[in-house]
N, C-alpha and C positions, 0 to 999 in steps of 0.2 A: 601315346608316348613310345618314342622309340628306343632300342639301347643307347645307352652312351656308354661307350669304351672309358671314360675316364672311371666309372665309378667299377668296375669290374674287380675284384676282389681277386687276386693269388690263391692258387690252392697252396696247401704244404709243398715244402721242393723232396720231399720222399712221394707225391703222387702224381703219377702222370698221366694226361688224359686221353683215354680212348676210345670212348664214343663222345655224340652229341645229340641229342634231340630236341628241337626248335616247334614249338606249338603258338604259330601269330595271328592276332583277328588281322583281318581287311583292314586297311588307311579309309580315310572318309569317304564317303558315297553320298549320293543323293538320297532325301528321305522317300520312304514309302508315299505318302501322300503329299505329292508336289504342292497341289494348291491347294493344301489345310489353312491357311490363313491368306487366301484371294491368288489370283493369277501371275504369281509368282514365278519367271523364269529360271530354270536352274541350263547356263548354259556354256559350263565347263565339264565335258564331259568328253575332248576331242580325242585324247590320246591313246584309250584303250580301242576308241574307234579306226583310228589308224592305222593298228596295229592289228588288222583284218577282224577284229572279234567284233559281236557276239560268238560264242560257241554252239556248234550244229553237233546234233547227234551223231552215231558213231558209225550210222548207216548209209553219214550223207558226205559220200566219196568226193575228193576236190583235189583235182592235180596241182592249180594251182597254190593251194594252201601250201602242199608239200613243195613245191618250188620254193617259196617264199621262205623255206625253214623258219619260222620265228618258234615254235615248239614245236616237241614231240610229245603229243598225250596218249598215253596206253589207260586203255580202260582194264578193268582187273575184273573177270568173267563171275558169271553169278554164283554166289554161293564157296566162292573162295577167294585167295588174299593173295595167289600166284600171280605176276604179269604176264600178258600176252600181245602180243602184237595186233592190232590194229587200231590205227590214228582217230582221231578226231579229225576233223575239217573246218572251214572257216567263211565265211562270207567274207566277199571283195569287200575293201576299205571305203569304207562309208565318210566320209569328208563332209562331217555337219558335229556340232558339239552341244548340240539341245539332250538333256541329261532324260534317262530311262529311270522309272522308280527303283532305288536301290543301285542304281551301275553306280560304281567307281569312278570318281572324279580325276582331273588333273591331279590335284592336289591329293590324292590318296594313291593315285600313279606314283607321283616323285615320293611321298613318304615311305612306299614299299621299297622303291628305288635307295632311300637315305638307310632302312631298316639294313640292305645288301651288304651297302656299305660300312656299317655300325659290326656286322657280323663279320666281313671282313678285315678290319679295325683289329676286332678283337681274336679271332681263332685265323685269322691268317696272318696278318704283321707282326701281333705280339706275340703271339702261341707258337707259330708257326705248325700249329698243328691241322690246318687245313690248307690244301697246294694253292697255287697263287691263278691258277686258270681252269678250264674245264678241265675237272678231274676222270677218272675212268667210270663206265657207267657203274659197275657193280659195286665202286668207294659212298655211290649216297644213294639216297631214295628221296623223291619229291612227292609229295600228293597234295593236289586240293580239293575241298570239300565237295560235296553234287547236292543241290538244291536245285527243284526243277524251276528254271526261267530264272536263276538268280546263279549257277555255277559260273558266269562272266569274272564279278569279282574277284571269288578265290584263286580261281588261275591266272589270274591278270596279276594280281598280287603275287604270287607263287613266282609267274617268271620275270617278275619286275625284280625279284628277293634275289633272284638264281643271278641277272644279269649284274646285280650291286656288289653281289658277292664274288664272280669271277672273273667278270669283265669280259666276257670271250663271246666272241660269237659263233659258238658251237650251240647249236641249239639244244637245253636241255632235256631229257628226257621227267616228263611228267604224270602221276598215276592219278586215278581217279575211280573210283567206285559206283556199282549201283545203287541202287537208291536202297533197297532192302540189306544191302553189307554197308552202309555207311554207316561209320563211326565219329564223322567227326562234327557233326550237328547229331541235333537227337534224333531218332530213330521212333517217329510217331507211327510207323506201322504194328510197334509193340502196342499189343491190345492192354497190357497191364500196364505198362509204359503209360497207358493214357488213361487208364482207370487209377494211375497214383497220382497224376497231376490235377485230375478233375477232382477227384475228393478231396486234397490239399486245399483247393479254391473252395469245395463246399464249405469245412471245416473249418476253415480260415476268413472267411469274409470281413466276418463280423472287424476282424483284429484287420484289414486292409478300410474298412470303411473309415476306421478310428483315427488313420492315418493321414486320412484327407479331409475330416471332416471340419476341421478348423477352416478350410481353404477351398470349402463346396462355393461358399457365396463370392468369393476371389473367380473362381472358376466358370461360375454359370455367366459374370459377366464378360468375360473372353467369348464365350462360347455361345453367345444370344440365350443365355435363361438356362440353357440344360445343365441338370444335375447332373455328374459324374459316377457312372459306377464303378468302382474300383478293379471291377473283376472284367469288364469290356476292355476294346482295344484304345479308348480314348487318351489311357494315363500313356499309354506305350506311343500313340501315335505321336504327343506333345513332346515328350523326352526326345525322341526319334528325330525329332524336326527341327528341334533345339541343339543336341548336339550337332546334328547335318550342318546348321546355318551357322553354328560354332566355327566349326571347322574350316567354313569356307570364308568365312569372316562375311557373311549376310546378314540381314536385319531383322529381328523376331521380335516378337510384342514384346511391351516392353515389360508386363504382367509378369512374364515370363523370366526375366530376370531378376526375378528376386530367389536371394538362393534358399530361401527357408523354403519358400513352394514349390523350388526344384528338386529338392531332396527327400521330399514327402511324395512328389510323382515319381524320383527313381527309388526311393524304399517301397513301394507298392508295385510299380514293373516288377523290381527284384524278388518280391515275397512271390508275385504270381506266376511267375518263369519258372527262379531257380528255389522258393522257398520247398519244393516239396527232396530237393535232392539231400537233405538234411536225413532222409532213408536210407540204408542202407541196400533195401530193395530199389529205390531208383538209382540208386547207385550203380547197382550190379547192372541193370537194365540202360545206364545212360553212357556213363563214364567208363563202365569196367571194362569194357570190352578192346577200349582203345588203349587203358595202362595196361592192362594184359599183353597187348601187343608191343608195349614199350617193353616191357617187364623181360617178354622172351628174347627179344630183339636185344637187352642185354645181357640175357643167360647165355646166347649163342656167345658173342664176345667175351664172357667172363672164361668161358668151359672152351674155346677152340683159338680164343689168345690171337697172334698175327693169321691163322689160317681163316679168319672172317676178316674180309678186308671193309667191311663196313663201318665208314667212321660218320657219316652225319643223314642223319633222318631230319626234311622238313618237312611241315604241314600247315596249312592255311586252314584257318578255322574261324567258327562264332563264339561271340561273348560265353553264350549256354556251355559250352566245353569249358570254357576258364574257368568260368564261376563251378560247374560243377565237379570239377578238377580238383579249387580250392578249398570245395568243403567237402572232399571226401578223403583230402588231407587233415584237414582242421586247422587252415592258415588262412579262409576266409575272413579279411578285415571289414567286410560291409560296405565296399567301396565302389560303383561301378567301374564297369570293364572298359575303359576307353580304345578309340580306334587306336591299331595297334600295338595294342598290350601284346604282351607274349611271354611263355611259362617254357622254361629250359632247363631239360635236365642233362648234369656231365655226368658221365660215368668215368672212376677212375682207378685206376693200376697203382698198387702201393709196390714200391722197388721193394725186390726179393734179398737185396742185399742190405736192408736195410735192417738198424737191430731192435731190438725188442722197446715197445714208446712206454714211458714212466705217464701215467693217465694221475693230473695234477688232481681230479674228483675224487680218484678210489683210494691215493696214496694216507700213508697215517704214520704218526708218529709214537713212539713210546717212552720216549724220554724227556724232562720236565726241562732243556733248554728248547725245544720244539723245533728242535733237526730234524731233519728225514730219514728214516732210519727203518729198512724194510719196503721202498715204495713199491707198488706192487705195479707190474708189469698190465698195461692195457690189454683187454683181450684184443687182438688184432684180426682184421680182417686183409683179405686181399685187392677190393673193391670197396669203393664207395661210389656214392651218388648224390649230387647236390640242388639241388631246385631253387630256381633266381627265376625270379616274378618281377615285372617292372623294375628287373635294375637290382633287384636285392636279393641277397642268399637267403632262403627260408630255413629256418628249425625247424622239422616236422615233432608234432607233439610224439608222435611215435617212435620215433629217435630221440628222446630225452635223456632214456638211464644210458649213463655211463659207459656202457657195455656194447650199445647201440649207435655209436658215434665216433669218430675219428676226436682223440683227448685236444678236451680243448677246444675242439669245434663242432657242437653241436648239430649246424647248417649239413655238416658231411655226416649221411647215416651209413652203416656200414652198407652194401648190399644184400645180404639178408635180412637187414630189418625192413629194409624197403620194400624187400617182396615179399614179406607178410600182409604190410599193408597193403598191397597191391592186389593179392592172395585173398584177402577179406574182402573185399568187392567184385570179384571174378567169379559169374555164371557156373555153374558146370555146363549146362546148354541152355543156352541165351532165349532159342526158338520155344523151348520149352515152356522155359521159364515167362515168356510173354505169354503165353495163354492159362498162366492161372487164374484164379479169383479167389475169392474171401474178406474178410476183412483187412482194415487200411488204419491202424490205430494214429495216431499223433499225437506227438505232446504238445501240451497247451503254453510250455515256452517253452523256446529253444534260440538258433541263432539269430531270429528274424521278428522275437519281442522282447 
């Protein structure tokens, strides 16, 4: 799903926005296993090929890439989050559209492309708070994600977003990380990072087996006789092949469209992925490290005002970031992540000349015709921040009281209550912290029974 500018919600006219941060999965791709149900061609896949990609390591120098401008990708050096100069490269354009497991299709091409546009829609038409062409480099930051043999999509996605959004053909500038500083999938080199999610599956089977077991004898005849384990890649492979042929409007068994058995294979993906981030230790180990970065990224703009010119941070990312994004808020609805979801936070400037807000929650009355009499002045902040998820302004449960919210609207928590929460999931040292051990308690319910 992409934005739609019609449903975008006004903030107050006392706030005005000054930053942006955009968090969006990939548009549709080809599944992982092309020929899981027979010889199956998947053969829309021309346009990221055209457009010189695959992506080559950062070793593998190509004048002609850099002639071509179509991007600029800066890798960002081991073990820090600075950019440095030097490019990526590109293989000559391949002129065949027989699809790679996982590459980006046509049709997740133009959805990135409609997303550009959706975002220009709204923060550049209406808002006018983003310029109408390439802006200056130091006004945004770009990054997509590094998965090795699969960073194609992100950045393909990334400058499909850039080009919808500004129309220019200036080539943007794009960052990217090592594998070991990546934030924006999970970070399975964390050795406890994989000792929380492997115990979550010990601990948990049982409550996944439960989940498919009405739909074991459904399944083993799709699947010539075999049983299904809930905790192997078969439930992920189906999903995976299902939404792909979705997307592209392809034909899939028909088993498979029954939505009661597709929702018991995406409740069981979901539990074995993202059920263990329900911790606040994988928390700190998965997600924290990348709201930290949101977090400071808008303490620099709250605390240095016009002298940080940075107004918009994008990122291309996976499902695993949304979902664990969402429930380290606690606005996780249970819903899979579809292509293109995307999670945006504004950050925003309450005008200084503005006077003291009468907060409709804390006000009270003392006299028996029930006038207002005494209302009490909202504690006021100078900053807020709002988080819209598919289209919708989110209430964080941590912005509830009163005190913690712009009066009246909830969806706006001040910016200090945001960076508490933000605060409670953040490492003090991440490195460190991945080579603990001990115990891995879990409760026997939670968001995922």
């Amino acid at each position: 799903m992409t934005i739609d500018p019609s449903l975008y919600e006004s903030a107050p006219p006392d706030l005005k926005l000054a930053q942006l941060h955009v968090y969006v999965r990939n548009g549709p791709r080809a599944p992982y296993e092309l020929e899981l149900f027979g010889k199956t061609l998947w053969t829309k896949c021309l346009a990221s090929k055209t457009l010189g990609f695959p992506l080559r390591s950062p070793e593998d120098a190509s004048s002609s890439a850099q002639a071509a401008g179509l991007v600029t990708v800066t890798t960002e050096p081991r073990g820090t989050f600075d950019p440095e100069k030097g490019d990526f490269a590109y293989h000559a354009p391949l002129h065949r559209s027989l699809c790679e497991p996982g590459e980006l299709t046509d049709v997740g091409f133009t959805s990135a492309g409609n997303f550009g546009d959706a975002l220009r829609s709204v923060y550049v038409d209406r808002l006018k708070f983003l310029p109408r062409h390439h802006p200056s480099p130091n006004s945004y930051y770009l990054r997509a994600a590094n998965r090795p043999n699969e960073q194609d999509r992100f950045l393909q996605t990334l400058v499909r977003i850039a080009y919808g959004l500004w129309r220019s053909n200036t080539a943007p500038r794009v960052h990217t990380r090592y594998r070991q500083d990546n934030d924006l999938l999970p970070n399975w080199e964390c050795s406890r990072f994989n000792s929380l999610h492997n115990d979550w599956i010990e601990q948990h089977r049982n409550n996944m087996a439960k989940v498919l077991d009405p739909y074991q004898r459904t399944l083993s005849g799709l699947l010539m006789g075999r049983w299904v384990d809930p905790t192997s890649d078969v439930p992920d492979s189906l999903v995976d092949y299902v939404e792909c042929a979705k997307a592209e409007g392809k034909p899939y068994p028909v088993t498979l469209q029954d939505p009661a058995l597709m929702s018991a294979l995406k409740r069981v993906v979901a539990m074995r992925w993202w059920g263990f981030y329900t911790s606040k230790e994988a928390q700190k180990l998965s997600i924290g490290r990348l709201l930290t970065d949101l977090r400071l990224s808008m303490a620099r703009k709250v605390n240095n005002d016009d002298l940080d010119p940075l107004k918009l941070r994008l990122f291309t990312t996976g499902d695993a970031v949304m979902a664990s994004s969402l429930i380290a808020f606690g606005i996780y609805d249970g819903h899979w992540i579809d292509f293109n979801a995307s999670l945006t936070f504004e950050l925003f400037k309450r005008s200084p000349d503005t006077g003291s807000i009468v907060d409709s929650e804390t006000a009270h009355t003392s006299d028996n015709s029930g006038a207002s009499v005494n209302a009490t002045p909202a504690p006021e902040s100078a900053h807020y921040v709002r988080a819209i998820y598919q289209n919708k302004p989110l209430a964080l449960p941590a912005c509830a009281k009163p005190n913690k919210h712009y009066p009246g609207r909830p969806e706006l928590c001040t910016f200090e209550a945001f960076s508490d929460v933000v605060r409670a999931i953040s490492a003090k040292n991440w490195w460190e912290e991945c080579q603990k051990t001990g115990p891995m308690p879990w409760p026997e319910e939670g968001l995922f029974f």
